[in-house]
LOLO-93562 format. One line per field, with one value per residue (C-alpha): residue number from 1; residue in one letter; x negated, y negated, z negated. Coordinates in pm, whole numbers, plus 50000, padded with zeros to 5 digits. Layout:
REM residues N
i <- [NUM_...] .
aa <- [a_...] .
xx <- [X_...] .
yy <- [Y_...] .
zz <- [Z_...] .
***
This chain:
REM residues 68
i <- [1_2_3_4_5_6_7_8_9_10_11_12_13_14_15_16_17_18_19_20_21_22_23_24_25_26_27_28_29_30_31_32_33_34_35_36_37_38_39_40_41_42_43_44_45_46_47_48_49_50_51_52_53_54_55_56_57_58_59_60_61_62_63_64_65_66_67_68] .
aa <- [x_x_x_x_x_x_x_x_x_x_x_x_x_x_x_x_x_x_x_x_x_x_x_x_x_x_x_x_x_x_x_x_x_x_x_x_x_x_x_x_x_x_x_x_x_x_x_x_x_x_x_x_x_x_x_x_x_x_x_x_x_x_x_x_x_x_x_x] .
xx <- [71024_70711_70786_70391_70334_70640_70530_70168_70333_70616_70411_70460_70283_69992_69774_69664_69371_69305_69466_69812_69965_70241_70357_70659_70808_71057_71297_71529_71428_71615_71893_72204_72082_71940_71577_71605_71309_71153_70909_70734_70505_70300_70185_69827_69861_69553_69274_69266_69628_69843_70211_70549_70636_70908_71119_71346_71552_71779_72052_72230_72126_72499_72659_72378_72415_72108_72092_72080] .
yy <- [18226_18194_18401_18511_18655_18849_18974_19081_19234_19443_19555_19909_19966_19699_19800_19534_19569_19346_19654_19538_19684_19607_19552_19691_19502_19648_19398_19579_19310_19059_19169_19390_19681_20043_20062_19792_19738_19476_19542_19403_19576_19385_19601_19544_19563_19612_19343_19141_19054_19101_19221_19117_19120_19359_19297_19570_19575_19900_19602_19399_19035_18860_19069_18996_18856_18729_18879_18586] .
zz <- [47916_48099_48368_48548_48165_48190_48516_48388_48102_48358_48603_48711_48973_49143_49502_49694_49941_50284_50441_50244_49936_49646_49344_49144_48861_48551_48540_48237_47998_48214_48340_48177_48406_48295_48464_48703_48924_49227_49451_49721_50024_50274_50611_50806_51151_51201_51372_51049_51144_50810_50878_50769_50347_50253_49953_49763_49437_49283_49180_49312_49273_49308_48989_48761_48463_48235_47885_47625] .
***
């Protein structure tokens, strides 16, 4: 699989400015979950100073299973 296609293809949701912004990814396809999703957020602190990345996910990555 050629996984940065897959990501163009599943993205939900893309804002990304030199304030911050995020991305949210359908990851359904992948995994044997109904509507499972990743995102990702970065902050600005302000100054030019970029803040910390934050990460989420509606599954649980330990109990998934790939579908083959």
């Amino acid at each position: 699989m050629k996984y940065l296609q897959y990501i163009e293809d599943n993205t939900l949701r893309l804002e990304v400015s030199r304030r911050g912004g995020g991305v949210e990814i359908d990851c359904t396809s992948l995994f044997n979950i109904d509507n499972a999703k990743m995102a990702a957020y970065q902050n600005y602190l302000g100054g030019g100073i970029a803040g910390a990345v934050q990460v989420n996910a509606n599954f649980k990555p330990k109990k998934l299973q790939l579908k083959l």
